[in-house]
Jmol script that loads the backbone (N, CA, C; Angstrom):
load data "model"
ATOM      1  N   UNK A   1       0.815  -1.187   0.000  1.00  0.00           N
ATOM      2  CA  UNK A   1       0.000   0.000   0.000  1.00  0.00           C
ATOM      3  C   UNK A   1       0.863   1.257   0.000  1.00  0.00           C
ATOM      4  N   UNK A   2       2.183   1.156   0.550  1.00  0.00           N
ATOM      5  CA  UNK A   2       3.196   2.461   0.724  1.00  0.00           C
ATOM      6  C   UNK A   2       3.160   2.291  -0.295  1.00  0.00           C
ATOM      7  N   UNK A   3       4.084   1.632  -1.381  1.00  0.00           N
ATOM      8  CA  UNK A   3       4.297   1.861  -2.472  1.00  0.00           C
ATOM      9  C   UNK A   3       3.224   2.485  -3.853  1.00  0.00           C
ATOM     10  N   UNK A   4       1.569   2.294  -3.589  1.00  0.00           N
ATOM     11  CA  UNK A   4       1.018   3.118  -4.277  1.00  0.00           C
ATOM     12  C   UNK A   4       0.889   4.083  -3.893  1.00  0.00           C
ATOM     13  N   UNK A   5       0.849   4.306  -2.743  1.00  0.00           N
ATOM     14  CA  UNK A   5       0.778   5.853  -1.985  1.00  0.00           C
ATOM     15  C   UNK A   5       1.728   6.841  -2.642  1.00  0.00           C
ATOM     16  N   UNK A   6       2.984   6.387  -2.717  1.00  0.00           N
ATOM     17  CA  UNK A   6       4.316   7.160  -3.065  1.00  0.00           C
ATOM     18  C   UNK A   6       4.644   6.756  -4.566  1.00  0.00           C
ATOM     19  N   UNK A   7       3.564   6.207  -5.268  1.00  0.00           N
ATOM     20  CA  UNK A   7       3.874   6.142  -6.829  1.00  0.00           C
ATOM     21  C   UNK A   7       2.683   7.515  -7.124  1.00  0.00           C
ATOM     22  N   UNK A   8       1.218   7.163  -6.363  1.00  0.00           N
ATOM     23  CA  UNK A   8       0.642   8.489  -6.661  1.00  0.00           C
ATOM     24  C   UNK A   8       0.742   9.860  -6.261  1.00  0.00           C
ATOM     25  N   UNK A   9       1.746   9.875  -5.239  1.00  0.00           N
ATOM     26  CA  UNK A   9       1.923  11.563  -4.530  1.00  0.00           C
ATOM     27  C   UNK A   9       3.172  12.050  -5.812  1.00  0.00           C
ATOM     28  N   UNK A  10       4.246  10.662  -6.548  1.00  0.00           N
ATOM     29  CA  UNK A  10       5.033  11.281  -6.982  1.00  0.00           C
ATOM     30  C   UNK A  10       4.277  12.140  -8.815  1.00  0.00           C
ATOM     31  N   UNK A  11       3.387  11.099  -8.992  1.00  0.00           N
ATOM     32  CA  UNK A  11       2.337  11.893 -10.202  1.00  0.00           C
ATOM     33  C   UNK A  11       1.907  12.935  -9.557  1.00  0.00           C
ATOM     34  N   UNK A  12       1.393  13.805  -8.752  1.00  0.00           N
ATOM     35  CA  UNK A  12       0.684  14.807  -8.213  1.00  0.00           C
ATOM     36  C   UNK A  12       1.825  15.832  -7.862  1.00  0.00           C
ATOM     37  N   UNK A  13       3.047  15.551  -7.464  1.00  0.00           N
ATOM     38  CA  UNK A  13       3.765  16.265  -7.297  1.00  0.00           C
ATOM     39  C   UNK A  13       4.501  16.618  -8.854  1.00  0.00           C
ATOM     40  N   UNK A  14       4.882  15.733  -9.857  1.00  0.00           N
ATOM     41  CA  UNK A  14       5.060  15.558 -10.723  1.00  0.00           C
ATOM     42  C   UNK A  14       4.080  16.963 -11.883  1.00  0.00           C
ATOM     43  N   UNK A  15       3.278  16.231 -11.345  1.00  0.00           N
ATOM     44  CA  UNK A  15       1.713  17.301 -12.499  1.00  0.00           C
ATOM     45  C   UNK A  15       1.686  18.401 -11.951  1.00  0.00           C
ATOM     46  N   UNK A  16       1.240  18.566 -10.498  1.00  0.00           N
ATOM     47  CA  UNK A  16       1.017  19.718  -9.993  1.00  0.00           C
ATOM     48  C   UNK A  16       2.278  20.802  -9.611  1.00  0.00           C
ATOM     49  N   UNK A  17       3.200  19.938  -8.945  1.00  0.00           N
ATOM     50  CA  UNK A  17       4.504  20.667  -9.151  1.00  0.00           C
ATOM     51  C   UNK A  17       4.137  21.777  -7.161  1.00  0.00           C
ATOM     52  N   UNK A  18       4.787  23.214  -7.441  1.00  0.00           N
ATOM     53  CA  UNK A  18       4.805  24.195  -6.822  1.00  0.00           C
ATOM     54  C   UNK A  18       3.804  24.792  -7.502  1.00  0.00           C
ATOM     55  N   UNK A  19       2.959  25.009  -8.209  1.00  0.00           N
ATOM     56  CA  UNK A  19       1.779  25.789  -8.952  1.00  0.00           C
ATOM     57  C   UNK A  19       0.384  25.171  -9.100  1.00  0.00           C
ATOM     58  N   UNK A  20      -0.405  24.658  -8.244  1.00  0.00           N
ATOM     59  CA  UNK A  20      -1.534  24.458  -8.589  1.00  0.00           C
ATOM     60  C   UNK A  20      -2.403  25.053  -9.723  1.00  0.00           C
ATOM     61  N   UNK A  21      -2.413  26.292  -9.758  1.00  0.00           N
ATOM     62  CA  UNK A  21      -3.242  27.218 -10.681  1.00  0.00           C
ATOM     63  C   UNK A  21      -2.866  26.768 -11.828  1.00  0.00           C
ATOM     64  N   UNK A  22      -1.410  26.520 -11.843  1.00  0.00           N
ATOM     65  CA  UNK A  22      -0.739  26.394 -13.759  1.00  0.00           C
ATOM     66  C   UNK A  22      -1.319  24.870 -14.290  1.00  0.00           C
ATOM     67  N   UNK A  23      -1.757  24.111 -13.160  1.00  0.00           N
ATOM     68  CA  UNK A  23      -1.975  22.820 -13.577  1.00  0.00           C
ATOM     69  C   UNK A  23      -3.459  22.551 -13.761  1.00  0.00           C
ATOM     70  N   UNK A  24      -4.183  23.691 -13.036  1.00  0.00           N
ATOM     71  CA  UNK A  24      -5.787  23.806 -13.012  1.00  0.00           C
ATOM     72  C   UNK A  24      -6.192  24.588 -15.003  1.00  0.00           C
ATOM     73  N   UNK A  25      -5.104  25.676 -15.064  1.00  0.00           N
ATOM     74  CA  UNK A  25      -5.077  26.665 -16.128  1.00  0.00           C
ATOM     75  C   UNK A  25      -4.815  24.932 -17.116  1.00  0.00           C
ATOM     76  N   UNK A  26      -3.920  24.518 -17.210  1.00  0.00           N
ATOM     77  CA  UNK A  26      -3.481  23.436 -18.592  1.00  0.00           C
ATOM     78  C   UNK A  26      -4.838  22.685 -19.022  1.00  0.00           C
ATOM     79  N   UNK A  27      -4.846  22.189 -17.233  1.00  0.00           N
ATOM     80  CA  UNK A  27      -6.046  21.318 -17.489  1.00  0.00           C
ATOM     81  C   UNK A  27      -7.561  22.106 -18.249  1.00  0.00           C
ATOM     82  N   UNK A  28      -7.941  23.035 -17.928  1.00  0.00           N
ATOM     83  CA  UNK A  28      -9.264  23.893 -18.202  1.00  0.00           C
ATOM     84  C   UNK A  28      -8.601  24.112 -20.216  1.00  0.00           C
ATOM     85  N   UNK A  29      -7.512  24.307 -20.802  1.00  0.00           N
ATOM     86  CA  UNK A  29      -6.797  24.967 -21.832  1.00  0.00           C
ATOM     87  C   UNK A  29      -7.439  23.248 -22.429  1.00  0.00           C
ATOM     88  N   UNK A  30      -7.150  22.277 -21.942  1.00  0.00           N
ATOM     89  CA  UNK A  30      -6.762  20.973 -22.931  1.00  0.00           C
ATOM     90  C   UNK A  30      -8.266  20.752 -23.038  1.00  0.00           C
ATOM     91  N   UNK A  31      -9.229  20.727 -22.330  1.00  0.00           N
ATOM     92  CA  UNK A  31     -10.652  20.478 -22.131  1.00  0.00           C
ATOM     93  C   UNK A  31     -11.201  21.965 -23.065  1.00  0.00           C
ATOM     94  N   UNK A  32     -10.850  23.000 -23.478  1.00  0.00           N
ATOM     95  CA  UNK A  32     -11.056  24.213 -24.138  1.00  0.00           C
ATOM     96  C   UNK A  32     -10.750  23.497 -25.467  1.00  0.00           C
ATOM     97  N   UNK A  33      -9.547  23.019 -25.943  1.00  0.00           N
ATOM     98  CA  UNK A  33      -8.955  22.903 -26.933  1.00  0.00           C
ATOM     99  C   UNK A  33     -10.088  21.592 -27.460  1.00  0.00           C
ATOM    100  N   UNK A  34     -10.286  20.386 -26.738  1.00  0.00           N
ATOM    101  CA  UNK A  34     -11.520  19.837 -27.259  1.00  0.00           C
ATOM    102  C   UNK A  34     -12.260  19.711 -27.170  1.00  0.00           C
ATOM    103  N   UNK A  35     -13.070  20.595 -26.689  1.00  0.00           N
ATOM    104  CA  UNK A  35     -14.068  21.211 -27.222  1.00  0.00           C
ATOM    105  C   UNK A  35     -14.593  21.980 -28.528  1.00  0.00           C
ATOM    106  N   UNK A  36     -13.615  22.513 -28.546  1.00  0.00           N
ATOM    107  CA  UNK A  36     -13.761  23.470 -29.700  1.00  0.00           C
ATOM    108  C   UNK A  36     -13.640  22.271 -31.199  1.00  0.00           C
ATOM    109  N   UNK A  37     -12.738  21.277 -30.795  1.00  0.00           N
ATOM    110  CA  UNK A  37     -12.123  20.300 -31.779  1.00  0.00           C
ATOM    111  C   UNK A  37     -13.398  19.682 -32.306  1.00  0.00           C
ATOM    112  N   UNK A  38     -14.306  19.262 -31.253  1.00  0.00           N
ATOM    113  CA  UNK A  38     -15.590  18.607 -31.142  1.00  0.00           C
ATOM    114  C   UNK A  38     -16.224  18.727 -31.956  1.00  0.00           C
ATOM    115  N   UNK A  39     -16.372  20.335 -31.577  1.00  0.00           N
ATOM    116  CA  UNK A  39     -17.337  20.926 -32.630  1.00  0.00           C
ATOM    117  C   UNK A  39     -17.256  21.188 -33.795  1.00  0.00           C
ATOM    118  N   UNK A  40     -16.212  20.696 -34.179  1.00  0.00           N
ATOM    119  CA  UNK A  40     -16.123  21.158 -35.352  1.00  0.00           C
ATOM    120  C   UNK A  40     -14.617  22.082 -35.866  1.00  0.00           C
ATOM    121  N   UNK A  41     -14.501  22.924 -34.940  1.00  0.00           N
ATOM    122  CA  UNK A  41     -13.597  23.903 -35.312  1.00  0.00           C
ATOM    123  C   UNK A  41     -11.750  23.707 -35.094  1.00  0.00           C
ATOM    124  N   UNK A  42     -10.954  24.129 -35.618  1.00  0.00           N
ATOM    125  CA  UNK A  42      -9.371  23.904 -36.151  1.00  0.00           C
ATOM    126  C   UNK A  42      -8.850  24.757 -35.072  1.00  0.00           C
ATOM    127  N   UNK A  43      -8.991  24.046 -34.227  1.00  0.00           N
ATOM    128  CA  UNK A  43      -8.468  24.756 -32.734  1.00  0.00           C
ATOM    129  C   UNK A  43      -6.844  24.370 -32.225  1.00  0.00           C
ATOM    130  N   UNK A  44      -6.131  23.995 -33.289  1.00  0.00           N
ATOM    131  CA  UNK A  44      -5.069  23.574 -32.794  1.00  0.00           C
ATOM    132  C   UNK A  44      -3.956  24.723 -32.480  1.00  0.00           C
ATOM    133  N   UNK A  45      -4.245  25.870 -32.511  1.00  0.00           N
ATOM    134  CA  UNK A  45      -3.350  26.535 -32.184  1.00  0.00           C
ATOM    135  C   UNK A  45      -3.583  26.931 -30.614  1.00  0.00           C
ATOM    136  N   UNK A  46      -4.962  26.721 -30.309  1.00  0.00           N
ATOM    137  CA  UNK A  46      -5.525  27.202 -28.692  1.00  0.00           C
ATOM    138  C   UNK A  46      -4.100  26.542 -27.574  1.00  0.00           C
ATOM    139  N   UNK A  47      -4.215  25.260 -27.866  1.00  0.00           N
ATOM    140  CA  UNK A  47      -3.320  24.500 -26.271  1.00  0.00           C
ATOM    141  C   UNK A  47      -2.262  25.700 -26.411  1.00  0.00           C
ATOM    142  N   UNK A  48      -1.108  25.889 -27.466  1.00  0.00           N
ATOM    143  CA  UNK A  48       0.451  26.779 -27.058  1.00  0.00           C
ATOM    144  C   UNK A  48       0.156  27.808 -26.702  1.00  0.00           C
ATOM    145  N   UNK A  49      -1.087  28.683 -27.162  1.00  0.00           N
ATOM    146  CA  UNK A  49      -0.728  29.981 -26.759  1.00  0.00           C
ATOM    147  C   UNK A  49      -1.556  29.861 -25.200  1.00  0.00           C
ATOM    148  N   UNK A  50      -2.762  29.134 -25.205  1.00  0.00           N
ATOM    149  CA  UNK A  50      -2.969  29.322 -23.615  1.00  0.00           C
ATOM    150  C   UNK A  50      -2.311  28.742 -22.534  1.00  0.00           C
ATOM    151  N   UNK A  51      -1.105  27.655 -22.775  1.00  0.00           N
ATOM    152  CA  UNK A  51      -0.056  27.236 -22.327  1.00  0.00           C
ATOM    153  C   UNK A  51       0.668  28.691 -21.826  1.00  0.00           C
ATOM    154  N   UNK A  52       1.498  29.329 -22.861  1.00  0.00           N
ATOM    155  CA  UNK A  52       1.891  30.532 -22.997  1.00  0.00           C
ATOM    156  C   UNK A  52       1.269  31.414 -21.518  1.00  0.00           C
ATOM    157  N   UNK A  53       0.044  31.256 -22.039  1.00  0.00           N
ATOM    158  CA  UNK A  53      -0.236  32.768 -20.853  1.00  0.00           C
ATOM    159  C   UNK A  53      -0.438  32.072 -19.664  1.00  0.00           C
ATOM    160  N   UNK A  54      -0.707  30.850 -19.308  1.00  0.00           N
ATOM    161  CA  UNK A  54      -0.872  30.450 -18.204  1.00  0.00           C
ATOM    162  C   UNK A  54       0.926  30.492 -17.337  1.00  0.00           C
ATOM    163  N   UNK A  55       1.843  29.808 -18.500  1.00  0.00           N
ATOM    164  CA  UNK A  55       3.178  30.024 -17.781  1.00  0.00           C
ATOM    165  C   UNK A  55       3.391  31.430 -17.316  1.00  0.00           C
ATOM    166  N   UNK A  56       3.154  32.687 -18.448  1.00  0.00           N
ATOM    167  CA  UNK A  56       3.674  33.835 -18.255  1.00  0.00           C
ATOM    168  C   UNK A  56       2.616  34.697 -16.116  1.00  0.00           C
ATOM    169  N   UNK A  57       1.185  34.125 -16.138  1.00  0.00           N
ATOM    170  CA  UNK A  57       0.771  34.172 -15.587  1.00  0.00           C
ATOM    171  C   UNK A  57       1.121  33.777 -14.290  1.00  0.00           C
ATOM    172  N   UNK A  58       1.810  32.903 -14.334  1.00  0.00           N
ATOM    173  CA  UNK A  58       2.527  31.747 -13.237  1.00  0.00           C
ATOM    174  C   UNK A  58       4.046  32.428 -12.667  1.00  0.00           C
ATOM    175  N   UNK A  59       4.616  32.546 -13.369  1.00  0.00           N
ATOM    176  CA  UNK A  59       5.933  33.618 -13.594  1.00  0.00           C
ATOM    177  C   UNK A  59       5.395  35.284 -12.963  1.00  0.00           C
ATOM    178  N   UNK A  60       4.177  35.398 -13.239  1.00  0.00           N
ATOM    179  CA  UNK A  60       4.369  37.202 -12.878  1.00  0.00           C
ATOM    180  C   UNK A  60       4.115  36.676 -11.298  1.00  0.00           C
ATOM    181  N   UNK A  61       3.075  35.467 -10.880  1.00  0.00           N
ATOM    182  CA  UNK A  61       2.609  35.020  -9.316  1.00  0.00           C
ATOM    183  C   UNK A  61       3.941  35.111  -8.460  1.00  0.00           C
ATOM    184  N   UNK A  62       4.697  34.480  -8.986  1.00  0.00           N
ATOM    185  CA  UNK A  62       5.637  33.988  -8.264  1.00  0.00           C
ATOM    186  C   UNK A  62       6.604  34.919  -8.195  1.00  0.00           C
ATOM    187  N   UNK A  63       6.954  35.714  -9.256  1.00  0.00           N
ATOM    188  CA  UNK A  63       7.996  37.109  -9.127  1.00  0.00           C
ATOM    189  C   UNK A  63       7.343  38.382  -7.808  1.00  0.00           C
ATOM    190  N   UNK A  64       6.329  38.368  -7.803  1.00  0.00           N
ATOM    191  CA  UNK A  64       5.012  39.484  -6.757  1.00  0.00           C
ATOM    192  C   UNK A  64       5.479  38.415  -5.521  1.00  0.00           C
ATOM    193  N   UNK A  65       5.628  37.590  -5.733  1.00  0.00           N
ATOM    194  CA  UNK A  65       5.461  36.575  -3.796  1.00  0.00           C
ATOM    195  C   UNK A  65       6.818  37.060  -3.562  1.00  0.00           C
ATOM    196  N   UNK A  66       7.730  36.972  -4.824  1.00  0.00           N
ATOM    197  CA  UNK A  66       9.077  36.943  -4.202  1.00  0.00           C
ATOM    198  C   UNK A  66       9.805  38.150  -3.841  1.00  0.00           C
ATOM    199  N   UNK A  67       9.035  39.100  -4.440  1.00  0.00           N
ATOM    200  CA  UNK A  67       9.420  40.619  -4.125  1.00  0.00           C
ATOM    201  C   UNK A  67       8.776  40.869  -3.667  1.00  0.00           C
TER     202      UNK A  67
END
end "model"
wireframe off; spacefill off
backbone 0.3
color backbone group
């Protein structure tokens, strides 16, 4: 049982990292991206750039905590 315990905290730490938000932002971006796919529409450029602002978003959090 340790050993799944500490195979799944290392995925969660892994995914989630120090940034919850950036991993909530990817996740909401990849579920955006098919959606749009779903329907129909050529959404493949959506995941990089909302990748993009979620990192740059993540980066301004953490520069404000640290100053």
């Amino acid at each position: 049982m340790k050993k799944i315990g500490a195979f799944l905290m290392f995925w969660y730490d892994f995914i989630v990292g120090d940034d919850w938000l950036a991993a909530v932002g990817v996740v909401i971006g990849l579920g955006a991206t098919a959606a749009l796919v779903h329907a129909g529409v050529n959404a493949w450029w959506l995941l990089p750039v909302w990748v993009a602002v979620v990192f740059a978003l993540s980066i301004r959090r953490a520069v404000a905590k640290a100053g």
